[in-house]
C-alpha positions as CSV (number, residue, x, y, z in Angstrom):
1,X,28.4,120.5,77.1
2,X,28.9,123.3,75.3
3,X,26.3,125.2,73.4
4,X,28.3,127.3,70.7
5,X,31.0,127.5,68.8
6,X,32.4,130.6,70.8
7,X,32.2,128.6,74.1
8,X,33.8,125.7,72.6
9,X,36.6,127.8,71.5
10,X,36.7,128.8,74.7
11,X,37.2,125.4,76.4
12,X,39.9,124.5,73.9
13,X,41.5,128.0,74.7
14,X,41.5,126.6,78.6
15,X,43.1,123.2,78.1
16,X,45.7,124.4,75.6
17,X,46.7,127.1,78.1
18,X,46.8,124.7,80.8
19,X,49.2,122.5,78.8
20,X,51.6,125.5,77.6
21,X,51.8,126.5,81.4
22,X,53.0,123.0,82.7
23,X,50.0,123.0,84.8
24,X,49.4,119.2,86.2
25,X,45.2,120.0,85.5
26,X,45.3,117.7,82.2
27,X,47.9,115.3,80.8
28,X,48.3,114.7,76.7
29,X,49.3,110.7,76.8
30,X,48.9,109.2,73.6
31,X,50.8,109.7,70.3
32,X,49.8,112.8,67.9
33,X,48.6,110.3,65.4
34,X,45.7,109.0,67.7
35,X,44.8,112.0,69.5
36,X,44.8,114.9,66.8
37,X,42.5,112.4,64.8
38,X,40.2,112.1,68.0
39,X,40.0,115.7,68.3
40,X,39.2,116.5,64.7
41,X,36.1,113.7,65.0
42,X,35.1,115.3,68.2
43,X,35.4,118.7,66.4
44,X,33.4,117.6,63.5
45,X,30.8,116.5,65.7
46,X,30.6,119.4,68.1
47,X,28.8,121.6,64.9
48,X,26.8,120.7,61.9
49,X,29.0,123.1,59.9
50,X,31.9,120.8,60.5
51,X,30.2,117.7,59.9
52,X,31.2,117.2,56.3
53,X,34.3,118.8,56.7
54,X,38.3,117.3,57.2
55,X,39.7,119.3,59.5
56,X,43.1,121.0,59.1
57,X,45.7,121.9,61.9
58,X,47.6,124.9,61.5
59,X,50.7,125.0,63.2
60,X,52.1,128.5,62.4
61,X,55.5,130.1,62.0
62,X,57.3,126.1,62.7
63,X,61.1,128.3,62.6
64,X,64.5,127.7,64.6
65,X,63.4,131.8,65.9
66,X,61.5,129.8,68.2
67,X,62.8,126.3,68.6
68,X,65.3,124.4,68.4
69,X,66.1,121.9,65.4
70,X,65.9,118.7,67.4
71,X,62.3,119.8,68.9
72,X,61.3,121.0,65.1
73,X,62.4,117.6,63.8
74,X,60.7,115.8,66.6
75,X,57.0,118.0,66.4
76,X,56.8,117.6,62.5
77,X,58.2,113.9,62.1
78,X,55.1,113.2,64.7
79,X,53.1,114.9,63.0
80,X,53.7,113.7,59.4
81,X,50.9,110.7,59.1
82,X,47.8,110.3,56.8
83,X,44.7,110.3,58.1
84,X,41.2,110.7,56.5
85,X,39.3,113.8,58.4
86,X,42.5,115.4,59.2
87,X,45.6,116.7,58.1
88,X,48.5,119.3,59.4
89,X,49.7,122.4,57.7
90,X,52.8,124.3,58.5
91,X,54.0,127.7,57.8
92,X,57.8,127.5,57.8
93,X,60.8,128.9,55.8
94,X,62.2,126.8,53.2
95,X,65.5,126.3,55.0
96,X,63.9,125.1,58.2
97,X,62.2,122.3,55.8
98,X,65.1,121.5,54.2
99,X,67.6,121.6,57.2
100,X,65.5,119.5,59.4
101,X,62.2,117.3,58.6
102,X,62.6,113.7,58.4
103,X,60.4,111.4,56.7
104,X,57.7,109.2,58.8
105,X,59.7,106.8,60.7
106,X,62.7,109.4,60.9
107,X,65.2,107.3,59.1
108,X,65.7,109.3,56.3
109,X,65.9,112.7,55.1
110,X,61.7,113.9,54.0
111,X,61.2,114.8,50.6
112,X,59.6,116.7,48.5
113,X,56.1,115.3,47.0
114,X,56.8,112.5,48.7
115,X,56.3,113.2,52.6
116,X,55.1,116.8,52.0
117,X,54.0,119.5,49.8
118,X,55.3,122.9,49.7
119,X,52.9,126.2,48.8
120,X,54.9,129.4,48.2
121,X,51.9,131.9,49.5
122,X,54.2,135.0,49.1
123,X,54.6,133.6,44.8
124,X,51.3,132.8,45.0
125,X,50.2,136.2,46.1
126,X,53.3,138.4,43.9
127,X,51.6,136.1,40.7
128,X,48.4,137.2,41.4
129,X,49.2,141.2,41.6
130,X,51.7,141.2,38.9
131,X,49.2,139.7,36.6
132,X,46.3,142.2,36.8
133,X,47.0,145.2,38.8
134,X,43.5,145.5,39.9
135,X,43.0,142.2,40.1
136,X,45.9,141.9,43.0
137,X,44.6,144.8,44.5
138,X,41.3,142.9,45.0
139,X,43.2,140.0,45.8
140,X,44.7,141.8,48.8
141,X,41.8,144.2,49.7
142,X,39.8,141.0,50.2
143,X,42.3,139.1,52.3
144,X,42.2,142.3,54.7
145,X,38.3,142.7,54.6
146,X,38.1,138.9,56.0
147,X,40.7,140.0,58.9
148,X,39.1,143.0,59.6
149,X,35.9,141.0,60.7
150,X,37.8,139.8,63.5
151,X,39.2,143.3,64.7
152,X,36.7,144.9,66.0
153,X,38.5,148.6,65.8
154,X,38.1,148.2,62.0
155,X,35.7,151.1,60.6
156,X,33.0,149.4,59.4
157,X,32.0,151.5,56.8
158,X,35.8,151.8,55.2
159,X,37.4,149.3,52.7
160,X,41.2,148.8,53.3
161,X,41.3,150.9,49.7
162,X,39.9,154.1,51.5
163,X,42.1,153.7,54.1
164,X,45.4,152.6,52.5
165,X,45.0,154.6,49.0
166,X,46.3,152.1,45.7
């Protein structure tokens, strides 16, 4: 019943708050392989601009700083499964993969290009500027252009150039 992206947002904001609070308003009941597919064809329906599209959970900053190994083992081991409109991504440390993901079935230790992929965004992003000095500096200037659209302090007729300096 929603009529915009913004209010759906919204909504989700609602029940995920709900859930993180204990609060007995709504009940998750069914394993992270049906329901995160569910909610990523219910997503793709909701807008035309998702209709084409697989949709991919972020789950951010997956570290023993916040939890404990046995519940980091537990999330991502669930959450390890093909599907084809969605898929999970994690931002982790290295060690925390290492140390405690398990493959699908949680047998056996996961592995590398088997069970999972690994993206080094910090190498990714140190290639990129140690390549072409100007080039990085776009690189990164364009990264905090995007993130200033959703700050809405940012002074709109500044680049992060003008502001920061090289």
């Amino acid at each position: 019943s929603v009529a915009s992206d913004y209010e759906l947002e919204n909504e989700l904001k609602k029940f995920l708050n709900s859930l993180s609070d204990g609060e007995p308003t709504y009940k998750v009941s069914i394993h992270p392989k049906i329901a995160f597919p569910q909610l990523a064809e219910a997503i793709k329906k909701s807008s035309e601009v998702f209709s084409q599209s697989q949709i991919y959970f972020l789950l951010d900053d997956v570290s023993t700083r916040y939890l404990n190994d046995n519940n980091i083992i537990a999330l991502i081991s669930e959450l390890l499964f093909q599907d084809e409109i969605c898929a999970f991504k994690f931002t982790t440390e290295a060690q925390t993969l290492e140390m405690v993901i398990k493959a699908p079935g949680g047998t056996s230790q996961a592995k590398i290009g088997r069970d999972y992929a690994i993206f080094d965004l910090g190498e990714e992003v140190n290639r990129i500027i140690h390549e072409n000095h100007r080039q990085g500096q776009l690189f990164i200037e364009n990264i905090l252009l995007k993130r200033a659209n959703y700050y809405p302090l940012h002074p709109k007729n500044l680049t992060p150039s003008q502001i920061l300096g090289d």
